[in-house]
C-alpha positions as CSV (number, residue, x, y, z in Angstrom):
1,X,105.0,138.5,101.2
2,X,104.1,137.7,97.4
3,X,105.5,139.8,94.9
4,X,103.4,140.4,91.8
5,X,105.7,138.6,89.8
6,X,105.8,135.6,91.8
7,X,104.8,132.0,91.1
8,X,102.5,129.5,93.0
9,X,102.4,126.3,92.0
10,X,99.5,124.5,93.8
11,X,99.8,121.1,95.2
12,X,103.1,119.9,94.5
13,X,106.4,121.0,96.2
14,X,109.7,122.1,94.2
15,X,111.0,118.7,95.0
16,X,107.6,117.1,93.5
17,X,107.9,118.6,90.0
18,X,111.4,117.7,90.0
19,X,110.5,114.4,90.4
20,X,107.9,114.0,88.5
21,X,109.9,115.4,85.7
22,X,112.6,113.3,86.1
23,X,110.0,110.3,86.0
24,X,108.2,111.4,82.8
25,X,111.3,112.6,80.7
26,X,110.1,112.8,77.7
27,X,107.2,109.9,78.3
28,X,103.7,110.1,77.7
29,X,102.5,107.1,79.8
30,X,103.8,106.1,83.1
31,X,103.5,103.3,85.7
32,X,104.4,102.5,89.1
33,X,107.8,100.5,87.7
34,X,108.9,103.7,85.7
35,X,108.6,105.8,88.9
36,X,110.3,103.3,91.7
37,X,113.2,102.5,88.6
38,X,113.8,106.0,88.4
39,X,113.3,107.2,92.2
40,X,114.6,104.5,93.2
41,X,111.8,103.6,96.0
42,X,109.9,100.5,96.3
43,X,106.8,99.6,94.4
44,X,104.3,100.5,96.7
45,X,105.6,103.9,97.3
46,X,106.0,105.0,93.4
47,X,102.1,103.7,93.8
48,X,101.5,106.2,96.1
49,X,103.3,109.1,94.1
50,X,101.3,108.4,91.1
51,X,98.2,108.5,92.8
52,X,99.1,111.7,94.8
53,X,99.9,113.4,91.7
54,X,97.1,112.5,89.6
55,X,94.5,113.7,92.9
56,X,96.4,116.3,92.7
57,X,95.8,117.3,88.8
58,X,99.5,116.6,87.4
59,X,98.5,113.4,86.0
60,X,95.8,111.4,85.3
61,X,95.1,108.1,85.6
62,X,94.1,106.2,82.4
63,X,93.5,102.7,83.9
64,X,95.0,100.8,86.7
65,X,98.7,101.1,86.9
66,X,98.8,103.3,83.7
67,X,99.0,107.2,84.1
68,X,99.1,109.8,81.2
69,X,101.3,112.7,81.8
């Protein structure tokens, strides 16, 4: 059960927002090389991610390849 002090965070896992703060650290733009260089995954999977999260409302995508955080 929920307490009334309890937080949900919609559409991203604990794991996720770690992540994704890891990736933008401190950064206001990021791309697919900035999240498999600091994941360490491969190009096409960082793609992915970014993608997921913007769909999901934690980014958004300002042109190909370039997401604002």
């Amino acid at each position: 059960m929920i307490g009334q002090y309890d937080v949900i965070v919609g559409g991203i896992s604990a794991i996720g927002r770690e992540e994704l703060a890891r990736v933008l650290g401190g950064r206001r733009f990021v791309t697919p090389a900035d999240v498999a260089a600091e994941l360490t995954i491969e190009s096409t999977a960082a793609t992915q991610r970014l993608a997921r999260w913007a769909r999901d409302g934690w980014l958004r995508r300002v042109r190909r390849g370039l997401y604002i955080g």
